[in-house]
C-alpha positions as CSV (number, residue, x, y, z in Angstrom):
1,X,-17.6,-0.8,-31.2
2,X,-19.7,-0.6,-28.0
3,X,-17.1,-1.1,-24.5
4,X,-17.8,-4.4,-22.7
5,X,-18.7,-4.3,-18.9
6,X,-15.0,-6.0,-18.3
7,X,-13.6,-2.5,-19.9
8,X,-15.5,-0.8,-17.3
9,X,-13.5,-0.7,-13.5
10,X,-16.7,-0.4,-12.2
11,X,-18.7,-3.6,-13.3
12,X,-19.7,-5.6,-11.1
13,X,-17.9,-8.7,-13.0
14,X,-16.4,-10.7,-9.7
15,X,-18.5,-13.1,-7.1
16,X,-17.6,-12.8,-3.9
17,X,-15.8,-16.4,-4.1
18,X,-14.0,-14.5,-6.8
19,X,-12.3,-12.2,-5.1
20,X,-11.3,-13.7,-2.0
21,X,-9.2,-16.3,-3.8
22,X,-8.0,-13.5,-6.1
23,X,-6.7,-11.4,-3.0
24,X,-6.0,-14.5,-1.1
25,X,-8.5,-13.5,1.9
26,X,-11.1,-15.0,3.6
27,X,-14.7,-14.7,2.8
28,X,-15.6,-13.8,5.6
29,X,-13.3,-10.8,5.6
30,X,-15.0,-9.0,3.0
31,X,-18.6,-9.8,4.5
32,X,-17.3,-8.1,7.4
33,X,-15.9,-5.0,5.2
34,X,-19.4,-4.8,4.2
35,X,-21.3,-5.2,7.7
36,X,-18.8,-2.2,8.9
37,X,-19.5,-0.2,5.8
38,X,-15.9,-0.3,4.9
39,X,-17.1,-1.4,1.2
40,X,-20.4,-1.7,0.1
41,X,-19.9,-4.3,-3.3
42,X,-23.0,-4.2,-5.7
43,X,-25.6,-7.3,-5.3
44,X,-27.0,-9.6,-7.9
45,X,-30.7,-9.8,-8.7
46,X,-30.3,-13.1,-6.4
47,X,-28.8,-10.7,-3.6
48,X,-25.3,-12.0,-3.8
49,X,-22.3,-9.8,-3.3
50,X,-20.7,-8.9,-6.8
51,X,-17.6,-6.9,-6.5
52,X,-15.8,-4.6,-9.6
53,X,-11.9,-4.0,-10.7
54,X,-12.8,-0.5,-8.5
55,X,-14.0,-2.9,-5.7
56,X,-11.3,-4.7,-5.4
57,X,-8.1,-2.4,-5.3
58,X,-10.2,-0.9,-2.6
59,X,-10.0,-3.9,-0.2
60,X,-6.2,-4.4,-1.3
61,X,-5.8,-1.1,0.0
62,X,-8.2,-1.5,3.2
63,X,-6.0,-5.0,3.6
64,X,-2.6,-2.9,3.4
65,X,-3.9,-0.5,6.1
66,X,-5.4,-3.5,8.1
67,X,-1.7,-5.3,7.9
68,X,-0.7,-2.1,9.4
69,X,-3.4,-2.5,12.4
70,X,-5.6,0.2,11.9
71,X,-9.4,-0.8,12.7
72,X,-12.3,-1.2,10.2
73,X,-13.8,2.6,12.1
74,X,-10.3,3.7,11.2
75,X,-10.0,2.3,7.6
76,X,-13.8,3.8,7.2
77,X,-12.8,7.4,8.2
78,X,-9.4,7.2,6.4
79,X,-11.6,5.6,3.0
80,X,-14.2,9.0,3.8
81,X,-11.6,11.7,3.5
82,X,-9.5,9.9,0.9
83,X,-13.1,10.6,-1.1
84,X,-13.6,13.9,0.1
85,X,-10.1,14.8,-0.9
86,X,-10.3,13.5,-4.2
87,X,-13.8,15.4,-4.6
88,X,-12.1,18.9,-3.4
89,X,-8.8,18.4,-5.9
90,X,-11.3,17.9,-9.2
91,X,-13.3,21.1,-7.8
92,X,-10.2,22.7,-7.3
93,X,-8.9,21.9,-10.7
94,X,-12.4,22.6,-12.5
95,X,-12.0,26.4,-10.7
96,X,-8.7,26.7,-11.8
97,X,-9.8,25.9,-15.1
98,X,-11.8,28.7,-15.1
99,X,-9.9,31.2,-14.1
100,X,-7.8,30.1,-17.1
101,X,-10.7,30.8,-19.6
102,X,-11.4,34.3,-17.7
103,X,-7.6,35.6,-18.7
């Protein structure tokens, strides 16, 4: 059985109406997450903002730091090296991987 785009965390299932009364945030809050390139949701073929279940942990987590007054430049960087963190910890494990197989 083929997986549905709901099975997927990275659909784009969820307007952006959707997740602002979800997280209990205004809708203008997550336009502006976008405009600062905090979060760059997907867009429908009609151009409107469509966010996924991967979407929108990301802006509880952006919120969280928010709450704790860090800026949107702040919550950008800290959202950059989370990434590049996360990219250098699979390389890391891939390498040790294959040291592994070398033994």
């Amino acid at each position: 059985m083929a997986d549905l785009p709901f099975d997927d965390e990275h659909a784009p299932l969820y307007s952006l109406g959707q997740v602002a009364e979800m997280l209990q945030v205004q809708q203008a809050y997550l336009r502006r997450l976008d405009q600062h390139d905090v979060l760059s949701p997907s867009r429908s073929s009609g151009g409107q903002r469509r966010y996924s279940r991967r979407d929108i942990m990301i802006v509880q987590h952006v919120t969280r730091m928010a709450d704790e007054g860090m800026t949107l430049i702040a919550i950008r960087r800290i959202l950059q090296l989370e990434r590049e963190l996360a990219e250098l910890r699979q390389e890391l494990k891939e390498a040790r991987e294959r040291i592994r197989e070398l033994e």
